[in-house]
C-alpha positions in Angstrom: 0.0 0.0 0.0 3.5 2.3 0.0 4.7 4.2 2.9 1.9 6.5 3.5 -1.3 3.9 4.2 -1.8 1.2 6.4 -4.1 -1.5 6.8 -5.0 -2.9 10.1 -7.1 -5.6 11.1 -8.3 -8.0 14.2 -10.3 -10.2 15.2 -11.3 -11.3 18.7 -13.7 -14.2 20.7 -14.9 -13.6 24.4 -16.0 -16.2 26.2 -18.0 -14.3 29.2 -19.5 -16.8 31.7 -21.1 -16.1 34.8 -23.5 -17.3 37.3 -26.6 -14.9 37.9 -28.2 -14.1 41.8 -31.1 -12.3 42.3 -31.5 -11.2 46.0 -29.0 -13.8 47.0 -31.0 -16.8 45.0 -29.3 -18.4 42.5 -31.1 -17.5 39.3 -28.9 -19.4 36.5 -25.7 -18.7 34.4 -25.3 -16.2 31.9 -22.8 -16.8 28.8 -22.2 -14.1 26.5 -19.9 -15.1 23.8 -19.3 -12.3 21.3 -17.4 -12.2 18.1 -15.5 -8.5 17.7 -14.3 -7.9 13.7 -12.2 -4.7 13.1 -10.7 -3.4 9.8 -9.0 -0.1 9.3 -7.0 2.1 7.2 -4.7 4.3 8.5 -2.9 7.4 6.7 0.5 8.7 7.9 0.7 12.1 6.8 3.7 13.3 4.2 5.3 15.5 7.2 6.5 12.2 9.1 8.6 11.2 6.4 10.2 14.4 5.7 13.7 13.4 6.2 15.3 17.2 6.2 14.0 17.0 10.1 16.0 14.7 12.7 13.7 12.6 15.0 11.0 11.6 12.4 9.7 8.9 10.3 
């Protein structure tokens, strides 16, 4: 994508288990297994790679 864009991208699975009280009576479990998908572009802007200034890209 050259030196100025970036792709990113992730994926991630929870696996969320708990047991559920209601006024100190057990009431059940609760499992909440969710699937998180991110994409993303990123842009570094031409000033980073200007190489006339010490310290940067």
């Amino acid at each position: 994508m050259g030196r100025l864009w970036t792709p990113n991208a992730a994926a991630w699975y929870l696996d969320i288990e708990s047991d559920a009280t209601v006024a100190g009576s057990a009431a059940g479990s609760v499992d909440i297994d969710p699937a998180v998908v991110m994409a993303g572009i990123g842009y570094r802007f031409q000033a980073a790679l200007d190489t006339k200034r010490p310290g940067t890209w």
